[in-house]
PLY file of the C-alpha trace (Angstrom):
ply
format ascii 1.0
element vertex 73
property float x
property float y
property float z
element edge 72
property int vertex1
property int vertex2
end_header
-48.59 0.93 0.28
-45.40 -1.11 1.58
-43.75 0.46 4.28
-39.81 0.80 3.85
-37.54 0.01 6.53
-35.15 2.48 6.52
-32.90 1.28 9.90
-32.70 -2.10 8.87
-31.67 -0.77 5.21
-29.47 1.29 6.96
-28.06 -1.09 9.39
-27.78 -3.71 6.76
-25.52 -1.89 4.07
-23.25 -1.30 7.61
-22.93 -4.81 7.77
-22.60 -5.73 4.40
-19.51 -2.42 4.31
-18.36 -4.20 7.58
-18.34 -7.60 6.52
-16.39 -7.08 3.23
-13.63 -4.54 5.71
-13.37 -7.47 7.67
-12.14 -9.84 4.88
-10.22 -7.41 3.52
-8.03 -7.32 7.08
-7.99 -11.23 7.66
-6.51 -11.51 3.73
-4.03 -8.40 4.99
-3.33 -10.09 8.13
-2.42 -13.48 6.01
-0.17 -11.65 4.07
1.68 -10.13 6.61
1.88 -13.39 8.42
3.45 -15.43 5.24
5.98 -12.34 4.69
6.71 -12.54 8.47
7.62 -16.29 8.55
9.24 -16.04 5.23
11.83 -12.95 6.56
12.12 -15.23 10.26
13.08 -18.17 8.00
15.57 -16.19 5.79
16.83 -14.71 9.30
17.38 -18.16 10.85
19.21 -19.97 7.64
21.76 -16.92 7.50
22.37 -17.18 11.23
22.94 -20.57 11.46
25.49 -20.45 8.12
27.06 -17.39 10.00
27.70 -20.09 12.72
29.11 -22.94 11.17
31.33 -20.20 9.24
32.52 -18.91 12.53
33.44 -22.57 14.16
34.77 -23.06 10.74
37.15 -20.09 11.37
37.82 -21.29 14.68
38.84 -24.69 13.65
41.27 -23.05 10.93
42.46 -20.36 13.62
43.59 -23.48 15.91
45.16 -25.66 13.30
47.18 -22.82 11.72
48.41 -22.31 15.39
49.37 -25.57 15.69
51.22 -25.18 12.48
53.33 -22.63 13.59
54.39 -23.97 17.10
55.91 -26.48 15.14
57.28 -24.84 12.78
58.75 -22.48 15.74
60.51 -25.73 17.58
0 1
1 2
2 3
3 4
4 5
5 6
6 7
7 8
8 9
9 10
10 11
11 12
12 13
13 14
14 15
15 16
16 17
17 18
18 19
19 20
20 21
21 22
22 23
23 24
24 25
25 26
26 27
27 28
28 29
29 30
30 31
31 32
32 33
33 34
34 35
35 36
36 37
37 38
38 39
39 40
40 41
41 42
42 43
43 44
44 45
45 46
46 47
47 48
48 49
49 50
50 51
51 52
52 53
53 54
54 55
55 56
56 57
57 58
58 59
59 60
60 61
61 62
62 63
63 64
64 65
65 66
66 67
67 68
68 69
69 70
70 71
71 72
C-alpha cells in the first residue's frame, strides 16, 4: 500500500489558499493605488485652476482700482 502524506497535503492546500489570498491583495492593492493617483491628480488640476482663478481675481481687483482713482480725480 502507498502511504499518504497527510502534512504535506495539508500544508500544501495552505499554500495553494495562501498563494491565491496573496494575489487577490496585490490586484486590491493596484486598485487602490490607480484610484489614489487618479483622486491626487483630480486634486492637483482643481488646485492649480483655483490659483490662476484667484491671481485672475487679483489682477481684476487692481485694475478696477485703478479705474476708479481716476475716475475719482
Amino acid at each position: 500500500m502507498d502511504k499518504i502524506d497527510y502534512n504535506a497535503l495539508y500544508w500544501k492546500s495552505k499554500s495553494v489558499q495562501r498563494n491565491a489570498e496573496n494575489k487577490e491583495l496585490k490586484k486590491r492593492i493596484k486598485e487602490l493605488t490607480n484610484s489614489r493617483d487618479g483622486w491626487k491628480e483630480k486634486y492637483k488640476v482643481k488646485r492649480d485652476v483655483a490659483d490662476l482663478l484667484k491671481k485672475e481675481i487679483e489682477l481684476l481687483k487692481k485694475k478696477t482700482e485703478d479705474i476708479l482713482k481716476q475716475i475719482i480725480e
